[in-house]
Structures are given as structure tokens and as C-alpha cells.
N, C-alpha and C positions, 0 to 999 in steps of 0.2 A: 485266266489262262493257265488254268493248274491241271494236272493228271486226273482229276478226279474235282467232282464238286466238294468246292471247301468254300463253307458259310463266313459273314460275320462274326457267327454265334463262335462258332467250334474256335476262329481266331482270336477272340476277346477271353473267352474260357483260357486257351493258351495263355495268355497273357497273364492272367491271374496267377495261373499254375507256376511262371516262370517266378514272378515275383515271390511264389513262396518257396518255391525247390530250391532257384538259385539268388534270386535276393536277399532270401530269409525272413519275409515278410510275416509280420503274425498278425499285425493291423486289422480288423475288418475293413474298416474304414476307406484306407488304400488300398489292398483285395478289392473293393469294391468301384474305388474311385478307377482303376485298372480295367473292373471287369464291364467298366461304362465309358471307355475312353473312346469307345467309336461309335457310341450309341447315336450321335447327331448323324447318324450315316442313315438313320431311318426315315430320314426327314431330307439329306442334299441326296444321297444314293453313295454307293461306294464306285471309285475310280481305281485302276491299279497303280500303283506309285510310280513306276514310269510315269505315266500320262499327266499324273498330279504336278510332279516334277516338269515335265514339257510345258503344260500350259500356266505355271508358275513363270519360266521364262520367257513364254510369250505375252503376259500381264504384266510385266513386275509386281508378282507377287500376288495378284489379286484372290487367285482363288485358295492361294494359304489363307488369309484374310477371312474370306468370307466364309470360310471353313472353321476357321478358330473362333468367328462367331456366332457362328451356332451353338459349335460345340461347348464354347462357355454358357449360353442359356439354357440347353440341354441339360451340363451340370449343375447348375443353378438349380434348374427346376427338380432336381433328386436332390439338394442338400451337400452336394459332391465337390464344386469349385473350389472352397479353401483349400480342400485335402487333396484334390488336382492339382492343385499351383501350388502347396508345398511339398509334394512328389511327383514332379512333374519330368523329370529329368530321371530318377528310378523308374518310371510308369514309360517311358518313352524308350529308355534302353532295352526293356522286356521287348516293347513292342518292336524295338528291331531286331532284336534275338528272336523272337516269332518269325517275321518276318525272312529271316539270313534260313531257319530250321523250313521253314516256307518254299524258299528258293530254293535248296538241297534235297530237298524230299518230294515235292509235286511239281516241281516246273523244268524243261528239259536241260539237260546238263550244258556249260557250255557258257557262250556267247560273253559280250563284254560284261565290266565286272560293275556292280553298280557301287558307286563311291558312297553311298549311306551308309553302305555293311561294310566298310571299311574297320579294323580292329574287332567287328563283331562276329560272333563265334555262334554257330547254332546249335541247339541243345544236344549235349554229347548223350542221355539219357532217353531220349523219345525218338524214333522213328513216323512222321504222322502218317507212312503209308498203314501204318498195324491197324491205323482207326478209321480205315475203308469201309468195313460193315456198317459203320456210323448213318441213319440216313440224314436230311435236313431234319425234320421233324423231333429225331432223336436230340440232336443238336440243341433243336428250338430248345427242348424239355430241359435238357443239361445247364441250360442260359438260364431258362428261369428259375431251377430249382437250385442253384450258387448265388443269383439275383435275391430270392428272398432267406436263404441261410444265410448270406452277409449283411443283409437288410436289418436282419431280427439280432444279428449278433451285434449290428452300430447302437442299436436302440437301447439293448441291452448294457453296455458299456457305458 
């Protein structure tokens, strides 16, 4: 529901970027574990959070659940779960500071406020209308070439 097509890719990239601009991250490892944090989205599909949120309430919880388990075998299967679940709470803030810079910049101004972006701040440094020219494709390219520049830099380490 955004102004423009905005991928996965380009949101996981963010996520990466935020962790090192404003978390101060140097880690490959978490860079990495961040830049994989919604990769199980390849496998259930991606939902917008609203909806995630609604049919949370109407399961008790369920498809938090079955969401979190993928996503742990996902990271499992790249190496990435210890380094998930001891930055999980850094990796999850980014991703709502994405998310809040998300809502400010591609989706219409306005309407109620969603209580997840409660005390979150969207990045005062990036505009993501600037990276309109961007196509999907470009995107894919930029995913995987950060995907194996943190790859070769965990291994290295």
C-alpha cells in the first residue's frame, strides 16, 4: 500500500543501513543477521503489519507463531539464529524505525496512529522518496551484493 513499489529487498537493506548509521553496528554478523530478518517472507509471503496485527487478534496469536517459525529455521539454515536472538531487540527496533521512515515517506499522510511506532522516530537522514529511480531488479542486485559482502566478511572474522 506504498506510493511506489517498495520491495522486501530495498526494506531489509534499510534495516541493515539503520543498524549501522544509527545503532552503530560494525558486526558483520548482526548486519547480516538484520539484513536476513525477513528472508522467511520468501517462503510464508509478506503481509502488511496492519493485517499481521488483525489476524494476530483474531487467532490468538497464531500467525505471530507460525511466523516465528519459520523464521527461526530460515535463520538456522544461513548460520544466523544465535546472532538473531542475541540482537534481537537492536534488529527489531531498526526494523520499526524502517518501518515509522516507511510510513512517513511512501504511505498517505494521516489516519490513526499505529501503536508499534509509538516513541519510534523515522530516520531524520534519508528521504526513501530520493530512491524512486531504484527499480525491483536494482533492489534484487543491492540484496545480494550486501548478502555476500557480509557473508565473506562473517567468515573472515
Amino acid at each position: 500500500h506504498t506510493s511506489r513499489y517498495y520491495s522486501v529487498a530495498e526494506h531489509s537493506l534499510l534495516v541493515a543501513e539503520i543498524l549501522e548509521r544509527d545503532g552503530g553496528v560494525r558486526n558483520a554478523a548482526v548486519l547480516l543477521a538484520g539484513l536476513m530478518h525477513d528472508a522467511h517472507e520468501a517462503y510464508i509471503g509478506d503481509m502488511a503489519s496492519p493485517m499481521k496485527w488483525r489476524l494476530d487478534e483474531l487467532t490468538a496469536g497464531a500467525w505471530s507463531r507460525e511466523e516465528a517459525r519459520v523464521q527461526r529455521h530460515v535463520l538456522h539454515a544461513f548460520g544466523l539464529w544465535p546472532t538473531f536472538e542475541d540482537y534481537h531487540y537492536t534488529i527489531k527496533h531498526a526494523d520499526l524505525k524502517a518501518l515509522a521512515t516507511e510510513r512517513r515517506d511512501l504511505m498517505p499522510q494521516g489516519g490513526p496512529a499505529w501503536d508499534v511506532l509509538d516513541g519510534i522516530e523515522p530516520c531524520s537522514w534519508l528521504n526513501l522518496a530520493t530512491r524512486a529511480h531504484m527499480r525491483d531488479t536494482d533492489w534484487r542486485q543491492a540484496f545480494l551484493d550486501r548478502f555476500a559482502e557480509l557473508s565473506y566478511q562473517t567468515t573472515e572474522a
